[in-house]
C-alpha positions in Angstrom: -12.3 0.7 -13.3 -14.6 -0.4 -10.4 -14.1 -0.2 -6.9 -14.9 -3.3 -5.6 -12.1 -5.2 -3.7 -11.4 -9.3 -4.7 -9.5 -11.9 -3.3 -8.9 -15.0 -5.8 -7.4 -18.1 -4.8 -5.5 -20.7 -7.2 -4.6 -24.1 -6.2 -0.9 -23.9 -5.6 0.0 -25.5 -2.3 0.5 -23.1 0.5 1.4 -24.7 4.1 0.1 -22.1 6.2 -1.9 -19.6 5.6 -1.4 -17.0 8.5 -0.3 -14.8 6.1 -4.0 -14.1 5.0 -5.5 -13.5 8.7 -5.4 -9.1 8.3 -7.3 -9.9 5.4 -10.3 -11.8 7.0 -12.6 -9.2 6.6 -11.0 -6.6 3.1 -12.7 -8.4 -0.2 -16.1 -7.5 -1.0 -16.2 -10.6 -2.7 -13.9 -14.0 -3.1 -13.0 -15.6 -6.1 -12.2 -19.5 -6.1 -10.2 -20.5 -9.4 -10.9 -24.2 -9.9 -8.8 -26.0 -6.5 -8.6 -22.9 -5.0 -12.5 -23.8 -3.9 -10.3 -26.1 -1.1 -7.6 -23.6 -0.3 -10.0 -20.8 0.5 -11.7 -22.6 3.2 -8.6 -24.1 4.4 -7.5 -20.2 4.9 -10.8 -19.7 6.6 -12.7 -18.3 3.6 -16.1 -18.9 2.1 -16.0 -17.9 -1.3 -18.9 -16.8 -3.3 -17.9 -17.1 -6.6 -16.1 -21.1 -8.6 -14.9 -20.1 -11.8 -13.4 -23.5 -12.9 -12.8 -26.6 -14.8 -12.7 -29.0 -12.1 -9.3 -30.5 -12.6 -7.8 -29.0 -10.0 -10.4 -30.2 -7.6 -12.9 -27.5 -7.5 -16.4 -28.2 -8.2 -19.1 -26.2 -8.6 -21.9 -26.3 -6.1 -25.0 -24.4 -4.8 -24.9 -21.5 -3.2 -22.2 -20.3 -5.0 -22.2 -18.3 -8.1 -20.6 -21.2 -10.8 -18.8 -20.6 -14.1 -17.7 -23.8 -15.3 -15.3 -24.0 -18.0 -14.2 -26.9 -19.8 -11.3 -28.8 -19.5 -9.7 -27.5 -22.8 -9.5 -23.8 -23.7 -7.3 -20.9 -24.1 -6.8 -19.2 -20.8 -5.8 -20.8 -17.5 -8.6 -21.0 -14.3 -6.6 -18.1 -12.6 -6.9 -15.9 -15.6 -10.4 -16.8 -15.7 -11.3 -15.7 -12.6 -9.4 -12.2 -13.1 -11.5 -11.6 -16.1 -14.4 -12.2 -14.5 -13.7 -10.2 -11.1 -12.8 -7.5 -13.9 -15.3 -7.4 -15.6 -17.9 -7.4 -12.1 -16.5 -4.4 -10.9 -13.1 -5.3 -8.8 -10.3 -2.5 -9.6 -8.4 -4.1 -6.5 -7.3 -7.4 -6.6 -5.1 -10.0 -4.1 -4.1 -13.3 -5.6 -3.3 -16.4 -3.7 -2.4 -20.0 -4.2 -0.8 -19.3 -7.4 2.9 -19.3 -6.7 4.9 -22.1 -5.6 3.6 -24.9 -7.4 3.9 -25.5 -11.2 6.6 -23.0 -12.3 4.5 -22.1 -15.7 1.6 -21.4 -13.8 3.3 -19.3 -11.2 5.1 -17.1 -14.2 1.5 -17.1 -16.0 0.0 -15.6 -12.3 3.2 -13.2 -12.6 1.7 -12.3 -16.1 -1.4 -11.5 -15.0 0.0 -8.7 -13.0 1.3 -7.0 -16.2 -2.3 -7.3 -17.5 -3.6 -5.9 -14.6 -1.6 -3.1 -14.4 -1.6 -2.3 -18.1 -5.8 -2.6 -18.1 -5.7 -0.1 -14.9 -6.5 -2.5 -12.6 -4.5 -2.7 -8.8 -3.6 -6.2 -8.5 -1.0 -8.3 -6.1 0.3 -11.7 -5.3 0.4 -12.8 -1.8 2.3 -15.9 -0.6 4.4 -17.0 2.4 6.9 -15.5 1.8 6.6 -12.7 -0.8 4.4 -9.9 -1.9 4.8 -8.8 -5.5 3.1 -5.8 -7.6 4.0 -4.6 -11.1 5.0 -0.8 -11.5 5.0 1.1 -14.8 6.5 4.3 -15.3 6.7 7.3 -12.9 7.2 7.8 -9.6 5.6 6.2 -6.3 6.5 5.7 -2.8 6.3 2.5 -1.4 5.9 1.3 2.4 7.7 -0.5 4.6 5.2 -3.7 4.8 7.7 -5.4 7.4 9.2 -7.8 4.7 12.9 -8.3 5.3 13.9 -7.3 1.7 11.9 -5.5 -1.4 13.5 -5.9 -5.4 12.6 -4.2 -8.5 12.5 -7.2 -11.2 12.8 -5.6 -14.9 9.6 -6.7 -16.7 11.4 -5.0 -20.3 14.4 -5.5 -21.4 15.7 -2.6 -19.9 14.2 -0.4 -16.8 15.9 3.5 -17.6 16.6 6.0 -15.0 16.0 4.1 -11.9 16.3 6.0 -8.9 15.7 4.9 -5.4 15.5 6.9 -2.3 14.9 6.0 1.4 17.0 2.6 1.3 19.4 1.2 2.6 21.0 1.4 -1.3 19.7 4.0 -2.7 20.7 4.8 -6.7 20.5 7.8 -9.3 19.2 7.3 -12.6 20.9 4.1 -13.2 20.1 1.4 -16.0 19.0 -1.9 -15.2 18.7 -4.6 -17.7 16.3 -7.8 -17.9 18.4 -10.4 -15.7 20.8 -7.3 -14.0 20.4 -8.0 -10.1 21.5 -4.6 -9.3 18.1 -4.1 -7.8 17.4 -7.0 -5.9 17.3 -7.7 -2.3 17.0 -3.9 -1.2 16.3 -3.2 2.2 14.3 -0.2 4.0 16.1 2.5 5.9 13.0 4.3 7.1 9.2 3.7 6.9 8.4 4.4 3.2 11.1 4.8 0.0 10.8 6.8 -3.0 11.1 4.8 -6.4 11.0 6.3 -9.8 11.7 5.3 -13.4 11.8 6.7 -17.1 10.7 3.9 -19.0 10.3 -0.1 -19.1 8.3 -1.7 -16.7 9.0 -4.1 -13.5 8.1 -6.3 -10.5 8.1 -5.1 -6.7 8.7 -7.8 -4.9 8.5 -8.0 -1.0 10.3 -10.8 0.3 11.7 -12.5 3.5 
């Protein structure tokens, strides 16, 4: 997979973008899905790349590299934009704008994280509140990012042999089924925890 960091936005509305400032200067390149053209700048970004369909707002326009789609097809704007930052080298991905609005399109954005991470590439949502990443088997320790709370979110229908250490609940090899909320709103007890599981898949999610 490449190297090459991306930062796509969507269109969902965001209030305040603050969130986005320590990432001013970390894409190599910066992805605008259809409205997201807007939001970008709004967060202080110039994008170089509209992958689109223009009912969201966006537009293509010169100086940009333009993929226009049309308005009926298979795949949303946001997924469009993936596949193309894919496909031109990005293994390392932030997405933005696409949580918050339109409930299908923020599951479909959650989606897109099991792709990523299934087709080996590092991708994340970032929004206001949360940070979220999708974990597949093993073992990893994750940092203390300053969020108030972190959750592991089942994926399957059942995430075996979850154990977590480091928190301020840790656990041993415990089942957790999809829609079980034993592993939700966690909290750090020192600067990094240790998570592992057997088999299923699931969502980190940050969150304040």
């Amino acid at each position: 997979m490449g190297t090459k960091k991306g930062l796509i936005f969507g269109s969902a509305p965001v209030g305040r973008w603050e969130f986005l400032k320590p990432l001013s200067h970390w894409a190599d390149v910066v992805i605008a899905a259809d409205g997201g053209l807007d939001a970008a700048r709004l967060a202080g970004f110039s994008p170089t790349v509209y992958i689109g369909d223009g009912d969201s707002g966006g537009r293509a326009e010169a100086g940009l590299t333009c993929v226009t789609l049309p308005a009926e097809k298979d795949l949303t704007d946001l997924e469009a934009a993936y596949r193309w930052a894919r496909d031109h080298g990005c293994g390392d991905l932030i997405l933005t704008g696409c949580t918050g609005g339109r409930l299908d399109h923020s599951m479909a954005a959650l989606g897109l994280l099991e792709t990523a991470g299934r087709e080996g590439v590092h991708a994340v949502i970032l929004d206001e509140r949360n940070r979220i990443e999708f974990l597949l088997p093993g073992s990893c320790q994750i940092p203390d990012r300053g969020y108030r709370y972190f959750s592991l979110i089942p994926a399957d229908s059942l995430l075996t042999g979850v154990s977590i250490s480091g928190a301020k609940y840790d656990l041993s090899r415990r089942d957790v089924p999809r829609g079980g909320s034993l592993t939700v709103s966690n909290e750090f007890s020192r600067d990094s925890v240790q998570i592992s599981f057997a088999s299923g898949a699931c969502y980190l999610i940050y969150s304040n």
